[in-house]
VMD Tcl script that builds the backbone (N, CA, C; Angstrom):
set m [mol new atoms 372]
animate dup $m
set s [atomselect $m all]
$s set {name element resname resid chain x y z} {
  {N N UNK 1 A 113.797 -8.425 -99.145}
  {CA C UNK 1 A 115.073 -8.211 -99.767}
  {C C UNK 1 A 115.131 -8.898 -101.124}
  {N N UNK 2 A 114.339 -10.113 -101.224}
  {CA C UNK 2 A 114.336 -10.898 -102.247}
  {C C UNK 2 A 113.795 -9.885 -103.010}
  {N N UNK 3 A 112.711 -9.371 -102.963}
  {CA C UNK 3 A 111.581 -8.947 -104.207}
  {C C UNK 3 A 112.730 -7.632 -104.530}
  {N N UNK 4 A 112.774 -6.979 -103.473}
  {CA C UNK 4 A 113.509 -5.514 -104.202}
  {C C UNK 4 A 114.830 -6.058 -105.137}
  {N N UNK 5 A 115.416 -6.648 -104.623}
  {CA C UNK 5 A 116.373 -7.528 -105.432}
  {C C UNK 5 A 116.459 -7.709 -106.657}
  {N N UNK 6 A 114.938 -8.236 -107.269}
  {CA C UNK 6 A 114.377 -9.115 -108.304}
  {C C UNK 6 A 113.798 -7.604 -108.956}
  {N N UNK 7 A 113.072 -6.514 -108.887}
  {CA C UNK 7 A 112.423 -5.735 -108.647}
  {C C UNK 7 A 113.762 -4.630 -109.371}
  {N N UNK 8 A 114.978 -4.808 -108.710}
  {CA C UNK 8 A 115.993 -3.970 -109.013}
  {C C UNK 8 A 116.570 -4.405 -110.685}
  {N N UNK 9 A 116.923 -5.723 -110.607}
  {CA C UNK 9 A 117.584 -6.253 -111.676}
  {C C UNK 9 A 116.650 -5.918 -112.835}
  {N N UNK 10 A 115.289 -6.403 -112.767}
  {CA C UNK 10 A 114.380 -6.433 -113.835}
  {C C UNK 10 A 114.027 -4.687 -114.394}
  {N N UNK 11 A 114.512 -3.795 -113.675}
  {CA C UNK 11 A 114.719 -2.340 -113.590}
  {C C UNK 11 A 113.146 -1.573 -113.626}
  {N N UNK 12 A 112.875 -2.203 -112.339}
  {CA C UNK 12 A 111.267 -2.032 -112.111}
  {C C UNK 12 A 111.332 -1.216 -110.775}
  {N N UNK 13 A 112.549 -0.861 -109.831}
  {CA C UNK 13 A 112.537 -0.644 -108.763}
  {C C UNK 13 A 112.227 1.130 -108.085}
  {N N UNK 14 A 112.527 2.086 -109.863}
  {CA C UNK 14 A 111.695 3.206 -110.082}
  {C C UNK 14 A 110.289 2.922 -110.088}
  {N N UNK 15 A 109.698 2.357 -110.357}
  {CA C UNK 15 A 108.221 1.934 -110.120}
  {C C UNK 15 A 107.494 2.266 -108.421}
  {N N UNK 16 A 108.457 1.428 -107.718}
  {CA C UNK 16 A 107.992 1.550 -106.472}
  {C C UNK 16 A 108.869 2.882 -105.603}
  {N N UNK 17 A 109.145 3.304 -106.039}
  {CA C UNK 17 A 110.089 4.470 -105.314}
  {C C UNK 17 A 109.031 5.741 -105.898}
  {N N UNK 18 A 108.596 5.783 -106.912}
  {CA C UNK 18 A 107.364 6.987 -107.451}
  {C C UNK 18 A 106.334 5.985 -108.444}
  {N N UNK 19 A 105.313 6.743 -107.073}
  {CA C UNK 19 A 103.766 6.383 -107.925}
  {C C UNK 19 A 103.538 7.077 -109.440}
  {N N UNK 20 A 102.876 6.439 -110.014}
  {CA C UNK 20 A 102.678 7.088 -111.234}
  {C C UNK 20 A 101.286 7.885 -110.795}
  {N N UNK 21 A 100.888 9.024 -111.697}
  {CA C UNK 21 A 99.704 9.589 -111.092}
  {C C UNK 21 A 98.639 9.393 -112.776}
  {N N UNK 22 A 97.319 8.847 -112.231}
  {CA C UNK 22 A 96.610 8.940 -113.477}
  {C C UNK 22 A 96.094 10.366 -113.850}
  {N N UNK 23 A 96.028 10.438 -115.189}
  {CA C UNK 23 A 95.265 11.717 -115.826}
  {C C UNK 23 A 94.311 12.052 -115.421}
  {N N UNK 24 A 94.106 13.356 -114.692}
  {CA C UNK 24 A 92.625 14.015 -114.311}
  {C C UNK 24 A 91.660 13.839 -115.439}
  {N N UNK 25 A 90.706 13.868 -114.639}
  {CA C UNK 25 A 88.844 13.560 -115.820}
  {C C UNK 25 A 89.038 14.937 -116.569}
  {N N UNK 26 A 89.134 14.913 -118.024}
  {CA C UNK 26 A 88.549 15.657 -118.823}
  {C C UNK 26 A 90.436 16.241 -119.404}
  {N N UNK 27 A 91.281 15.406 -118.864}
  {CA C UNK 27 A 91.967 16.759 -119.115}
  {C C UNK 27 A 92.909 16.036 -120.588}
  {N N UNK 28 A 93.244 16.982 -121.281}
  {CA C UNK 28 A 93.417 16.386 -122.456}
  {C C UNK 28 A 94.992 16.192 -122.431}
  {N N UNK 29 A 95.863 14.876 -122.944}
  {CA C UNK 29 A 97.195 14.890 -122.984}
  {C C UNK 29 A 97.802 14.659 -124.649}
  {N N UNK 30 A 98.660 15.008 -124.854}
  {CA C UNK 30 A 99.582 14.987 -126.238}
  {C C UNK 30 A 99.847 13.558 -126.307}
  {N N UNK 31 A 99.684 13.342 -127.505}
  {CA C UNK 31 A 100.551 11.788 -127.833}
  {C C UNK 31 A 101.861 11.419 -126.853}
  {N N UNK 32 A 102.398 12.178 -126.789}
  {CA C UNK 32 A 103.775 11.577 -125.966}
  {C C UNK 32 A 103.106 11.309 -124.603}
  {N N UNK 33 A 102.466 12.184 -124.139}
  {CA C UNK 33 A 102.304 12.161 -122.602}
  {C C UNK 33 A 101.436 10.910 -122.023}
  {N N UNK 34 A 100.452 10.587 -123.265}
  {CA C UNK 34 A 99.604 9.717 -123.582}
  {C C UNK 34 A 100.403 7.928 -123.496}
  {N N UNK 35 A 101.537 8.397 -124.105}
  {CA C UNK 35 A 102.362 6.393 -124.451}
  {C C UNK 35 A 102.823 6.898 -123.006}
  {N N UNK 36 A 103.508 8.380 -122.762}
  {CA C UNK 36 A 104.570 7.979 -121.452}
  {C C UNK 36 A 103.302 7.092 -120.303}
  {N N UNK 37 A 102.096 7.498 -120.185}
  {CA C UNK 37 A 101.558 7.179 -119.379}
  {C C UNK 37 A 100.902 5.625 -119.697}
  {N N UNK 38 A 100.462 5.177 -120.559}
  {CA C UNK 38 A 100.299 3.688 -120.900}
  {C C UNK 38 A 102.038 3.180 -120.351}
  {N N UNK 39 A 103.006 3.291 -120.950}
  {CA C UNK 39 A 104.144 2.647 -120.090}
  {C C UNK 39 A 104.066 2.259 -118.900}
  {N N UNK 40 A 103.968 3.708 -118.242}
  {CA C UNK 40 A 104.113 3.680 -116.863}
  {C C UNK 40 A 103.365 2.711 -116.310}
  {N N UNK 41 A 102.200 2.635 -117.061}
  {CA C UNK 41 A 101.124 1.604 -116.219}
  {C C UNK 41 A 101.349 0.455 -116.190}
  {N N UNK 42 A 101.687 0.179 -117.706}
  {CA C UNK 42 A 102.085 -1.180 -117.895}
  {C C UNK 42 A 103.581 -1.746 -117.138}
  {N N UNK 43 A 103.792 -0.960 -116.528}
  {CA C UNK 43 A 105.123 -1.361 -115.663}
  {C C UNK 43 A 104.756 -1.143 -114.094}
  {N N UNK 44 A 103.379 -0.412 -113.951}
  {CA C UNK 44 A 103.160 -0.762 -112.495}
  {C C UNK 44 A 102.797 -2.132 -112.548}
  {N N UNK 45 A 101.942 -2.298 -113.918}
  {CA C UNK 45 A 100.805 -3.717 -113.936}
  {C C UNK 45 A 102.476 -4.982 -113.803}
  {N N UNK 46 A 102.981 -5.223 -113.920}
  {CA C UNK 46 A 104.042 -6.151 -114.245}
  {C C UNK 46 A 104.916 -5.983 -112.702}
  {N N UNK 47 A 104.813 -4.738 -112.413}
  {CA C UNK 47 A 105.611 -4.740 -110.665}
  {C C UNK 47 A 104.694 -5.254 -109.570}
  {N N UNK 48 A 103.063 -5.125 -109.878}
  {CA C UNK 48 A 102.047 -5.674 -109.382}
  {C C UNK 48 A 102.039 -7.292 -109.268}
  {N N UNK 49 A 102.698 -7.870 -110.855}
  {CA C UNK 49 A 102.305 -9.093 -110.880}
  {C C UNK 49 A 103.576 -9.881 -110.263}
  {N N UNK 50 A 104.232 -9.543 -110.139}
  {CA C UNK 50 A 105.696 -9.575 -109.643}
  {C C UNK 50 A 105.401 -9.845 -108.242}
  {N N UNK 51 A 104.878 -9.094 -107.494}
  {CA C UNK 51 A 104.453 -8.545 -105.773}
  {C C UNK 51 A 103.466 -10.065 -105.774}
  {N N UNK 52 A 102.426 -9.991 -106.491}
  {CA C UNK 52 A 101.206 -10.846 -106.440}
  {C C UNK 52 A 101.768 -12.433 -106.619}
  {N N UNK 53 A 102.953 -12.713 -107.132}
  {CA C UNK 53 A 103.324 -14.372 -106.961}
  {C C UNK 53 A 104.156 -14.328 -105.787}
  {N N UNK 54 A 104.752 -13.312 -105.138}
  {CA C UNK 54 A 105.136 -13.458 -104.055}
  {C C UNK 54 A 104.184 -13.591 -102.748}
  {N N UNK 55 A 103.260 -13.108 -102.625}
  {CA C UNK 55 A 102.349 -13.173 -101.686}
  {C C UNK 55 A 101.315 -14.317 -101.119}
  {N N UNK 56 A 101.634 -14.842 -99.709}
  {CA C UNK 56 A 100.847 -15.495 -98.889}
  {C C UNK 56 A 99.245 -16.111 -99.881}
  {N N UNK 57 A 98.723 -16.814 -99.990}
  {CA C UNK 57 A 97.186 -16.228 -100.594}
  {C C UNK 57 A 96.562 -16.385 -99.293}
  {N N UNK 58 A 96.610 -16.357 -98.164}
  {CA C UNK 58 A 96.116 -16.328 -97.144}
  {C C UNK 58 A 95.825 -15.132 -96.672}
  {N N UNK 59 A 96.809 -13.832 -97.156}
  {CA C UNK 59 A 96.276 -12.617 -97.198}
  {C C UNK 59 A 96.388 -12.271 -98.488}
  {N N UNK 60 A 96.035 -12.394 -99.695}
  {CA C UNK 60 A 96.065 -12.036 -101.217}
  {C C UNK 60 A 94.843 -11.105 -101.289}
  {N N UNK 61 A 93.496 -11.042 -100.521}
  {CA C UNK 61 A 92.381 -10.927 -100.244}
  {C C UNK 61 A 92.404 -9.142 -99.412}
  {N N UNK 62 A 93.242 -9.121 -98.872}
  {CA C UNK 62 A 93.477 -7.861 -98.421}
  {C C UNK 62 A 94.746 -6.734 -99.135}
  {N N UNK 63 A 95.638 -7.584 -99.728}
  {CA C UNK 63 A 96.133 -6.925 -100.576}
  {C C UNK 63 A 95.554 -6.388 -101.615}
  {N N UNK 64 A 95.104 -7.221 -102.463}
  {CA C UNK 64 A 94.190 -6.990 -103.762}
  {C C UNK 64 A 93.943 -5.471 -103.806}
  {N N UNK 65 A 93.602 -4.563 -102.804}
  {CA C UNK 65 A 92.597 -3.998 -102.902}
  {C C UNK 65 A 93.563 -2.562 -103.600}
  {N N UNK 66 A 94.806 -2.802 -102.894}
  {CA C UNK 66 A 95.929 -1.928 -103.448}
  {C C UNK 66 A 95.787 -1.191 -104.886}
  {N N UNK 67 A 95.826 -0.414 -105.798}
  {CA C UNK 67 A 95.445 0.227 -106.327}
  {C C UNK 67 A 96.718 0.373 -107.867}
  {N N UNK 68 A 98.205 0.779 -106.659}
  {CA C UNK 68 A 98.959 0.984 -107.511}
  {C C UNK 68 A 100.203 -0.158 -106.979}
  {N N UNK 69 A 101.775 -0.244 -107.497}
  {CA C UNK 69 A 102.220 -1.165 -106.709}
  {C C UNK 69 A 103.004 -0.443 -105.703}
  {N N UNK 70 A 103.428 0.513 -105.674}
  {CA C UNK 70 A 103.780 1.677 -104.549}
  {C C UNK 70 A 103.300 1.003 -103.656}
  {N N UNK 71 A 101.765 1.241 -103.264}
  {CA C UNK 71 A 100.683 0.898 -102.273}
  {C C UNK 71 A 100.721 -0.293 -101.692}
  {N N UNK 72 A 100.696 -1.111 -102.676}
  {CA C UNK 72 A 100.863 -2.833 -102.965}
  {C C UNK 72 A 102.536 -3.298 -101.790}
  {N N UNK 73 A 103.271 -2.190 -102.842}
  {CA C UNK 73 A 104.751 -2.763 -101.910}
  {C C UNK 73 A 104.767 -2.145 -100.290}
  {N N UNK 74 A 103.949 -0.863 -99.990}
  {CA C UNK 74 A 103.784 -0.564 -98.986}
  {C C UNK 74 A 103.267 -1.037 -97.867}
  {N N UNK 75 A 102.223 -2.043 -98.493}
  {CA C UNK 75 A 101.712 -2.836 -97.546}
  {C C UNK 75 A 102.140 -4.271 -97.014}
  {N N UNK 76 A 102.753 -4.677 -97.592}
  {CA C UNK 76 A 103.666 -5.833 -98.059}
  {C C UNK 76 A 104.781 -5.580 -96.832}
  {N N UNK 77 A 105.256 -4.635 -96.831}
  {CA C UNK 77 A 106.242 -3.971 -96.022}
  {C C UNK 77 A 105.971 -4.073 -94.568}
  {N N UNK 78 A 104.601 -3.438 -94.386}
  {CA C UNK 78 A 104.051 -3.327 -92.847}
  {C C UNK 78 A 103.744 -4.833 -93.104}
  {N N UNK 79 A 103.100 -5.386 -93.343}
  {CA C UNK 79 A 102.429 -6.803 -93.072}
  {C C UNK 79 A 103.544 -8.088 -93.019}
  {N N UNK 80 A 104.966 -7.938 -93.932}
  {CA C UNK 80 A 106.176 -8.935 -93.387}
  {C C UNK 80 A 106.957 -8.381 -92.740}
  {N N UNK 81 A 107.016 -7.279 -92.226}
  {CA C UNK 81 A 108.333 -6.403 -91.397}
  {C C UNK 81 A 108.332 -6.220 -90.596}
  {N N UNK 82 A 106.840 -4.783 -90.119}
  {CA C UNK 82 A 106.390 -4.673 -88.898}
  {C C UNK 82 A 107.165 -3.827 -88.638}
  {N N UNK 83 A 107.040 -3.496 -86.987}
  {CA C UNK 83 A 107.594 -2.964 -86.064}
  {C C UNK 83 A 109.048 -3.915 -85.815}
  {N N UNK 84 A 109.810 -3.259 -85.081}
  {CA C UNK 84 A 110.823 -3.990 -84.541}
  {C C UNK 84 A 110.519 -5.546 -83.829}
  {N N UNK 85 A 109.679 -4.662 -82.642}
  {CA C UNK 85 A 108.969 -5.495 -81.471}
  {C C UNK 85 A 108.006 -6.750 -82.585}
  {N N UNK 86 A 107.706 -6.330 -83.613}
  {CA C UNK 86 A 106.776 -7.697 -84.621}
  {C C UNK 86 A 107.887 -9.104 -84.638}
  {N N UNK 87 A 108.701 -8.142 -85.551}
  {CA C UNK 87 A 109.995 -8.591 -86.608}
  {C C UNK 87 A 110.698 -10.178 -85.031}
  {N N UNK 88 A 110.421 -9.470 -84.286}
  {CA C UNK 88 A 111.395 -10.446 -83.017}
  {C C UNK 88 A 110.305 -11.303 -82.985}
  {N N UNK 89 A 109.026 -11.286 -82.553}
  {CA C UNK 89 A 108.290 -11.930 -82.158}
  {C C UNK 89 A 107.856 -13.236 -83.322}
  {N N UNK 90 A 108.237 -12.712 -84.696}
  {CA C UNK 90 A 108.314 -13.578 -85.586}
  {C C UNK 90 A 109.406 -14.783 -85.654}
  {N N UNK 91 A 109.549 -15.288 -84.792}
  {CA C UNK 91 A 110.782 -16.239 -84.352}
  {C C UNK 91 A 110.343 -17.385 -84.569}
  {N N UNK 92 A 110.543 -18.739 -84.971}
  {CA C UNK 92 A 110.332 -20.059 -84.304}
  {C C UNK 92 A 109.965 -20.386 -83.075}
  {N N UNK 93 A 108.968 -20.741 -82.522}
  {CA C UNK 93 A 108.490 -21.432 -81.458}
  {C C UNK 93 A 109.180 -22.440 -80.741}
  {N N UNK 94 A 110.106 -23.365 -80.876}
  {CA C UNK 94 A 110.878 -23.535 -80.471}
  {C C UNK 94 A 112.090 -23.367 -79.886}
  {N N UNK 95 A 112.364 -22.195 -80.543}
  {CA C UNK 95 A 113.425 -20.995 -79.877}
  {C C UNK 95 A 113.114 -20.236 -79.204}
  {N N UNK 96 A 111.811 -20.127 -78.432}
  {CA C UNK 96 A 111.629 -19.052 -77.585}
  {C C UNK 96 A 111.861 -18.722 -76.246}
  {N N UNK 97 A 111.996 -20.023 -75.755}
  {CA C UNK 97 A 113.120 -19.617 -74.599}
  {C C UNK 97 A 114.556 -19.769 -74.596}
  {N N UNK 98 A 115.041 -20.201 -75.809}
  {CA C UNK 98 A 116.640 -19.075 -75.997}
  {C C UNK 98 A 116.720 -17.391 -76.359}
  {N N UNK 99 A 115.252 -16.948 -76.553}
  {CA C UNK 99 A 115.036 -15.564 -77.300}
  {C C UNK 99 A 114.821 -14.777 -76.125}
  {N N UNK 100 A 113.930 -15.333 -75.217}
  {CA C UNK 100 A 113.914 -14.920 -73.982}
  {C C UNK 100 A 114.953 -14.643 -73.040}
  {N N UNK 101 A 115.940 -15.860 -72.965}
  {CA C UNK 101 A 116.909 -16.059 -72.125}
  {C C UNK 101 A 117.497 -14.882 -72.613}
  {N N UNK 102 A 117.883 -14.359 -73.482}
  {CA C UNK 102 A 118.910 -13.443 -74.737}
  {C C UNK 102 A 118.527 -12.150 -74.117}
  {N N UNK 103 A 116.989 -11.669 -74.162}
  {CA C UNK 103 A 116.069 -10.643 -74.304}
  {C C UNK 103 A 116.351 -10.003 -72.642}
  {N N UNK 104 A 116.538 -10.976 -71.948}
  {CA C UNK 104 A 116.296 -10.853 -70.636}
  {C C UNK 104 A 117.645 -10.588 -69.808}
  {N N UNK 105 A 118.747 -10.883 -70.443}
  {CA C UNK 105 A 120.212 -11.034 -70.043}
  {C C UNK 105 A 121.104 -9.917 -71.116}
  {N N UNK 106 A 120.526 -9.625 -71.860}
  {CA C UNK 106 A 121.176 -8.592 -73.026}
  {C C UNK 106 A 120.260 -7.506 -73.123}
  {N N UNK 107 A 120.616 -6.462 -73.388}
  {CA C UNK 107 A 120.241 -5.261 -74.110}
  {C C UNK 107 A 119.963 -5.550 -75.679}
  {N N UNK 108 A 119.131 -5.795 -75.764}
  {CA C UNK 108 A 119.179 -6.238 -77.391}
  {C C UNK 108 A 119.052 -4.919 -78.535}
  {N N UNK 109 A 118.850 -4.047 -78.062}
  {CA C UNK 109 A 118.936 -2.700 -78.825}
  {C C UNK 109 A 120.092 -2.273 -79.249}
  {N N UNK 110 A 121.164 -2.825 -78.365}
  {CA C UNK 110 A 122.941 -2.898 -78.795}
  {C C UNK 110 A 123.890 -4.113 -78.648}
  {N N UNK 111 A 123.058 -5.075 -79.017}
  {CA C UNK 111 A 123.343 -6.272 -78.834}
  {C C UNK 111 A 124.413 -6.280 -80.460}
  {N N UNK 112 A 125.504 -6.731 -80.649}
  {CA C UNK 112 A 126.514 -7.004 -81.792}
  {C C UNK 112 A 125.836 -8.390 -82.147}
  {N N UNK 113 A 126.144 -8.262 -83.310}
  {CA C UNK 113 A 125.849 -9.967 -84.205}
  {C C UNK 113 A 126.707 -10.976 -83.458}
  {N N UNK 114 A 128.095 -10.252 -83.054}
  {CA C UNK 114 A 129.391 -11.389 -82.296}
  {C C UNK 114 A 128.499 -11.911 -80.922}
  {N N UNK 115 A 128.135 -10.731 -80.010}
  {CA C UNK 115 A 127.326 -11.450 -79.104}
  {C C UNK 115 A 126.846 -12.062 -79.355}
  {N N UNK 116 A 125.643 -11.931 -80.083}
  {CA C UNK 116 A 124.979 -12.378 -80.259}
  {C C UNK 116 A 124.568 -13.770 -80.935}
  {N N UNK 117 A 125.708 -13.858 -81.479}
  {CA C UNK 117 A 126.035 -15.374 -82.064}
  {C C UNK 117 A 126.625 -16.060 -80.467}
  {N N UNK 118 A 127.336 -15.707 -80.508}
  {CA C UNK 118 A 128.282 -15.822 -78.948}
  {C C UNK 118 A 127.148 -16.565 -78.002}
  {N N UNK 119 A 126.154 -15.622 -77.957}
  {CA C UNK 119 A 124.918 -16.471 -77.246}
  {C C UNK 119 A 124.293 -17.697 -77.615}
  {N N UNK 120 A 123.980 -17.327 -78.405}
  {CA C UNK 120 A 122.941 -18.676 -79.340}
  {C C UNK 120 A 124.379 -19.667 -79.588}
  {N N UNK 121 A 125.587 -19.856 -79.056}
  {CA C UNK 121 A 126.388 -20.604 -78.952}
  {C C UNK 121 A 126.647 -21.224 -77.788}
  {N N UNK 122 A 126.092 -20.281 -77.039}
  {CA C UNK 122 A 126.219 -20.816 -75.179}
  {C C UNK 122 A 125.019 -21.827 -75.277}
  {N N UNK 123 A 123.904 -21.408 -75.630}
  {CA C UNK 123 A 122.384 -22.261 -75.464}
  {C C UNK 123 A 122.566 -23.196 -76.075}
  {N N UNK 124 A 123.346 -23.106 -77.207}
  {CA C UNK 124 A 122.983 -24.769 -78.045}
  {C C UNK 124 A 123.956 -25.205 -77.136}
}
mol reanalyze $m
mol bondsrecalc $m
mol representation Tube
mol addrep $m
């Protein structure tokens, strides 16, 4: 939420919503089409570097390999988000048997924030 945030304001957030596509081998472009496309790049390269101070360097090594920042933010996405079932399991270790207790006594698929605070108010 942070990066798209940051990503939005800096008005970089067309960047990641459409890939830019590079010029086919051989094919010839007009001056205009030529700067539009140096831009473009130079604004993936800057949404790239943007993505790249945000990132773990513990996985920087598997990102890297990303190409464009589309790709870059795509992966970024699966690797802090996940699945639902990830996203929960990403909890504090210390909370895990209030997450349990919750998981096991609630429907958590329609669980309200009120419950759900409501709970984590009973446990503490």
């Amino acid at each position: 939420m942070l990066m798209e945030n940051l990503l939005r304001s800096k008005e970089y957030w067309s960047v990641i919503e459409m890939r830019y596509a590079e010029s086919a081998p051989g094919e010839v472009l007009t001056n205009a089409q030529r700067k539009t496309l140096e831009e473009t790049k130079l604004k993936d390269l800057k949404v790239k570097n943007y993505l790249f101070q945000s990132i773990d360097k513990s996985i920087l090594k598997i990102i890297t390999q990303k190409e464009t920042a589309k790709q870059l933010w795509d992966s970024m996405k699966v690797k802090y988000q996940g699945n639902a079932r990830v996203q929960r399991a990403q909890l504090t270790e210390k909370y895990n048997y209030i997450v349990c207790s919750i998981e096991e006594s609630k429907d958590i698929n329609h669980l309200s924030v009120d419950e759900l605070q409501s709970s984590l108010l009973v446990h503490e």
